[in-house]
N, C-alpha and C positions, 0 to 999 in steps of 0.2 A: 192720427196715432191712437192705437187701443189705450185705456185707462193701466193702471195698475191690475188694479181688479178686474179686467179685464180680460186680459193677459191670462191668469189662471184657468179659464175653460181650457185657451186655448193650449197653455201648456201642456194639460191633460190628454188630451189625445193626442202629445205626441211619443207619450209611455202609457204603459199597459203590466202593472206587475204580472207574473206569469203566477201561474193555478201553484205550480210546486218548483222550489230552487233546488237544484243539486248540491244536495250535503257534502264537497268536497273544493276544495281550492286550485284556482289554477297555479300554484304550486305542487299543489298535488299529485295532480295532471302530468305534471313536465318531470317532473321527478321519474314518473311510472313509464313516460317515455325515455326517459335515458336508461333507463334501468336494461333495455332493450342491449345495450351495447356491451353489458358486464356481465360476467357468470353469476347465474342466480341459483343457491343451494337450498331445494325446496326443504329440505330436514332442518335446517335452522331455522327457514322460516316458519314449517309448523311447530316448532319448538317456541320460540317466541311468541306466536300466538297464542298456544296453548297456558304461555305464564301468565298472561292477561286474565286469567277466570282465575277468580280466587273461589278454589272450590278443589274438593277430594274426590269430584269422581269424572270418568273420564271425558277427556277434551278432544274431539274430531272434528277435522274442518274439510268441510266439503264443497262441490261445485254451489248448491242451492239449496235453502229448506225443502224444498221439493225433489231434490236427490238424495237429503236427510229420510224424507218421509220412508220414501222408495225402498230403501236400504233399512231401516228399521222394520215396514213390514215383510221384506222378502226374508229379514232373519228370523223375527217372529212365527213366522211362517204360521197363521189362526188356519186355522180348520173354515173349509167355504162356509159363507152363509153367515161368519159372527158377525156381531154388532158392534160397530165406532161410531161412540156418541160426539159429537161434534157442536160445537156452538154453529146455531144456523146461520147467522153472518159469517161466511166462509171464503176463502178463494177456491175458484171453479176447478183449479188444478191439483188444488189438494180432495178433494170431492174423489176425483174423476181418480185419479193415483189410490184413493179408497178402494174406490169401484175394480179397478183394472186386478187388484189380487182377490176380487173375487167376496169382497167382506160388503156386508151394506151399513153407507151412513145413516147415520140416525139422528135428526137434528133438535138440538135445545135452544130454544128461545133466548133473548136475552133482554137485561133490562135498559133499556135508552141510556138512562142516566147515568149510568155504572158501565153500561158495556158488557157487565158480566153474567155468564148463564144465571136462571133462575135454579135455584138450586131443588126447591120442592116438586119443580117437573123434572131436574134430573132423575129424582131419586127414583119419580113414578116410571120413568122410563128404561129402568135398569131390568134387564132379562135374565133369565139363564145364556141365551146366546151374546149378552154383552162384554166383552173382552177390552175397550179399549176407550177412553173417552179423549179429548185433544181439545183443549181449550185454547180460545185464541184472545190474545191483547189485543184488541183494537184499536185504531189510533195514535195509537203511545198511551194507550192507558194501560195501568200493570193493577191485575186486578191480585187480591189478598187470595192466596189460593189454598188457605190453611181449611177452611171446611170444605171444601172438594178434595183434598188429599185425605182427609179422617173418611170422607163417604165412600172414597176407593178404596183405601183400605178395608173396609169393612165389607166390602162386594167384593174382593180382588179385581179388583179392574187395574188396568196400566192408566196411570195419570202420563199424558201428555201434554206440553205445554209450547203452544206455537207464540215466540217473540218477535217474528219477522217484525210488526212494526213497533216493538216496543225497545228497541235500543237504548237505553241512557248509560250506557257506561257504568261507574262503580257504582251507580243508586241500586241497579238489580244485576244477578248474575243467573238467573233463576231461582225457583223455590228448591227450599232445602227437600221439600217431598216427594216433589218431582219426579215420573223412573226417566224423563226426558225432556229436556230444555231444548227448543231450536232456535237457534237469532239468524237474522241476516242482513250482508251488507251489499245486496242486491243493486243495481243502479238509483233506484229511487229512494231509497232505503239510509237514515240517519248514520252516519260515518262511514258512507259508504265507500264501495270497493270495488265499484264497477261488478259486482258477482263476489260467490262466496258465502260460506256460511259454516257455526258453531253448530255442534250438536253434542251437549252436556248429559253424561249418558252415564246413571247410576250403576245399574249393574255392568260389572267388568267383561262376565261371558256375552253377554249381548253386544257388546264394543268390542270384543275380538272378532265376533261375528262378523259384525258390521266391515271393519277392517280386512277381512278375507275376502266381503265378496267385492268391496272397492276396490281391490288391489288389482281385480281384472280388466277394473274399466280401462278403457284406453283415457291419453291425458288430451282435455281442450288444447288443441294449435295453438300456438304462440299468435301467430298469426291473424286467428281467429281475435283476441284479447288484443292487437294491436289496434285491428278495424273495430273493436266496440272502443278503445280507448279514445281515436280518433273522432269517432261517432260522436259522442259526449263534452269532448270536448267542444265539439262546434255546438252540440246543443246547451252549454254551460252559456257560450259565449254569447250565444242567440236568446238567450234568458233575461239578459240583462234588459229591464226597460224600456228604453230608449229602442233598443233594437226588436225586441219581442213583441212593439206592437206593429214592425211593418212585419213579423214573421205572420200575426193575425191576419194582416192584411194580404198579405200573399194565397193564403189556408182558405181567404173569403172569397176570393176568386178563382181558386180552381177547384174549390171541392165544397160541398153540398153542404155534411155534414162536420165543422172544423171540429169539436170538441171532440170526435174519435178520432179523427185522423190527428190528432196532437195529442192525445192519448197511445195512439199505437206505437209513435213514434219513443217512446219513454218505456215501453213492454218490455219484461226481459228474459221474456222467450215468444220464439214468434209461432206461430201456426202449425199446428202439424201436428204428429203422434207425441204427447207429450214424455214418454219413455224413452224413444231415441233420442230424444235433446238435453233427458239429462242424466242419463248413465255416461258418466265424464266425472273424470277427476279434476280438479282446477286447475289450470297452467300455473306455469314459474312464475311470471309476472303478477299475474294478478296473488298471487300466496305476497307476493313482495309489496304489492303493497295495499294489502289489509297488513298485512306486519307493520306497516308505515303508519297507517292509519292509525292501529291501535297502539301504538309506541307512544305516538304524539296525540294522544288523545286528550283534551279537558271537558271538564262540563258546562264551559261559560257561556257556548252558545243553547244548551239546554235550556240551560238557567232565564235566559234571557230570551229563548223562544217560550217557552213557560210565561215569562212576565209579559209580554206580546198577547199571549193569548186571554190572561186572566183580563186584563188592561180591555182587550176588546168585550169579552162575555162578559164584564161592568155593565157595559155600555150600551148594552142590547136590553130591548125590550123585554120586561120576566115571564111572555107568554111562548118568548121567542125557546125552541126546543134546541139546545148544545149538548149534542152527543158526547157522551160519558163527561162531561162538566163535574159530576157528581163522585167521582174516581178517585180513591182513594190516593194515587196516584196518579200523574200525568203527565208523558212528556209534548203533549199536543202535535206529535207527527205530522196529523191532517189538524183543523179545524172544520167541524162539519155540525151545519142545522137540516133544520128537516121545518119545509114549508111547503105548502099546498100548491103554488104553481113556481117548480125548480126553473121549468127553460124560462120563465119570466122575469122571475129575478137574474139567472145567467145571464142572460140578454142585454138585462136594463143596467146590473154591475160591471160589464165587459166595457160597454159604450161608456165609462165611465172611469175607465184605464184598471181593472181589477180583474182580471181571469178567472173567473168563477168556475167549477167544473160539476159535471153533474157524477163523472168519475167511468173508469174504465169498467169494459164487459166483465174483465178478470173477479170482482167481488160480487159475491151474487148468493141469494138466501137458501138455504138446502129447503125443497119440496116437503111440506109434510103431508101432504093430501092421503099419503098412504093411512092415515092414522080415523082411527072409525069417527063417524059425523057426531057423533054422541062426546064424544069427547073433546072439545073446543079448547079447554084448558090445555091442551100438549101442541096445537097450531102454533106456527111460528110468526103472530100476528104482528109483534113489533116488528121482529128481521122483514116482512115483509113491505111494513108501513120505511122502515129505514132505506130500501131501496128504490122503493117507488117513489120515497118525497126527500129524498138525500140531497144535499147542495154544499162543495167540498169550499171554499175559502181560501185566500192567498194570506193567509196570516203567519207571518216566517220570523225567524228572530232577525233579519235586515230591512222589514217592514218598519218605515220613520214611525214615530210617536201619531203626530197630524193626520197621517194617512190611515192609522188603526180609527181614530175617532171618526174620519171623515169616512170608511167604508163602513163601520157603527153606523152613523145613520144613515148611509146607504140603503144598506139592510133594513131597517128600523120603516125606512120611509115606506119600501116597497112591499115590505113583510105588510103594512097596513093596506096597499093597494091593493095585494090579490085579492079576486074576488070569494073564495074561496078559506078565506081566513080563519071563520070559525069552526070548519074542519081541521083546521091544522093546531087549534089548540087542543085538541083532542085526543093528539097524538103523543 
């Protein structure tokens, strides 16, 4: 008979916390599916959405930050060729929806600890053809956006501000300087909604805009929202410990590379021209419940994924690198280091029941190579050090106390293994 102690290995392989939990409950779930069966009046429920932002300028809720974007630049309609300055840790699909009207990104570095652009390479990067800059939270970090809003003004530029991952409820609602806040409750995404998204939009003519040219979309299938509803629910259920580590073990045997294929599966838009997938207005159902969502909303589990996260970054060696740690704000969405060999530690923390992730193709650093070799100062050398040595964390607010310390030196043990270490504090 195994010892006590014993016993412990072996309970450990037989869970595996998963890389990231779905922000919603299987109440939630079940709710969204009966809701299938009753008349759902989508005007009430953007009404009630919309009372959720305490805030005076207008409230539009759309299929996706990424049909927020779409929709704001087709009303803006810049002249080809301007300049959207962009924090260079970006999603690929906001880049490429850049690109697609015809404007070129233009990327600003950021600083590790903070997350937030540098702000004296913004300035140097600002043109005559610069019209737009769009700052992104990262992580659930909510960066102070009071001196980026005084330097827009002072250039005219449109302040943009992408929240996709920085949701906490009443802590932020966006900046009051803002000309555009976007949030989202995307599948992966904090209070989420399976899809959906805020777009807090200061000027009124720019939101009737907006509103005329959505009015033509056609609306996402019902249909459509049942089968993602479905979807997630199995994958809520398949998350759970106990069971997510034979879904690893299944992932190990039929495919090569598991960590994208358990990535893809969590995408919330798949392949293809990214314009026809989201010129769509959002279904009945899902309007119902982000209304849900947001009605019943508190911030305990913030609070308490926040205390999770502080709790582990104690506990970690102070050479060890914690992406925006340093953040005026945090609601720790991801937990993410940056170490010199990521599939090593992956590897060695997975076998060890912790789903490490090195993270999806979707986030990716915008190119600056366009930028003259003289000028080294405007490269986007952290964004770039960020993706190359990035290792995402299963640190969640359902992660036990025991299990934060014990994946702590986890971390701690193998951070000392790589070979490669003292490159990585360099970083």
């Amino acid at each position: 008979m195994p010892t006590h102690s014993g016993l412990k290995p072996l309970l450990r392989k037989l869970k595996v916390y998963p890389r990231l939990r779905l922000h919603i409950s299987f109440a939630d779930l079940a709710a969204s599916l009966c809701s299938f069966i009753y008349f759902s009046d989508d005007s009430q429920h953007i009404r009630e959405i919309q009372s959720f932002w305490q805030t005076n300028k207008e409230v539009l809720v759309t299929l996706s930050v990424r049909t927020s974007l779409d929709l704001l630049l087709q009303s803006l309609n810049l002249p080809p060729g301007s300049e959207v300055l962009m924090s260079a840790v970006n999603i690929r699909d906001m880049v490429e929806i850049v690109q697609r009207h015809k404007l070129v990104p233009v990327s600003v570095d950021i600083s590790l600890d903070t997350l937030a652009p540098k702000l004296d390479l913004l300035e140097n990067l600002i043109t005559e053809k610069t019209k737009v800059f769009i700052v992104a939270h990262l992580f659930g970090s909510i960066i102070n956006l009071d001196p980026y809003s005084e330097l827009c003004k002072k250039h005219n530029l449109l302040l943009f501000e992408d929240c996709a991952q920085a949701f906490a409820g009443d802590k932020y609602y966006g900046h009051d300087g803002a000309d555009i806040s976007l949030f989202s409750f995307g599948p992966i995404k904090s209070c989420t909604a399976l899809g959906g998204a805020v777009a807090i939009i200061q000027d009124k003519t720019l939101a009737s805009k907006i509103k005329s040219i959505e009015y033509d979309y056609p609306q996402r299938s019902e249909f459509w929202f049942l089968q993602r509803l479905l979807k997630y629910y199995c994958l809520k259920l398949l998350s759970i410990p106990v069971l997510y580590c034979n879904v690893l073990a299944v992932f190990k045997a039929l495919v090569k590379d598991v960590d994208s294929a358990i990535n893809s599966m969590t995408r919330g838009f798949s392949k293809g021209d990214i314009l026809d997938k989201i010129r769509y207005r959002p279904p009945k159902r899902m309007l119902a419940l982000l209304n849900r969502r947001l009605s019943n909303y508190h911030n305990d589990w913030v609070e308490k994924r926040q205390s999770n996260a502080r709790k582990f970054i104690s506990l970690l060696l102070p050479e060890i690198v914690c992406l925006g740690s340093s953040a005026e704000y945090n609601s720790f969405w991801l937990v993410a280091i940056l170490v010199s060999e990521p599939e090593f530690m992956m590897k060695k923390l997975r076998e060890n029941g912790f789903d490490a992730t090195r993270g999806s193709t979707s986030l990716t650093f915008i190119d600056a190579s366009h930028f003259e070799k003289n000028s080294p100062n405007l490269l986007t050398l952290n964004s770039e050090r960020l993706i190359k040595y990035v290792l995402y964390l299963p640190v969640s607010e359902s992660l036990p106390g025991n299990e934060i310390t014990y994946l702590a030196g986890l971390v701690n043990k193998y951070y000392c293994e790589c070979s490669d270490a003292n490159d990585t504090k360099k970083l």
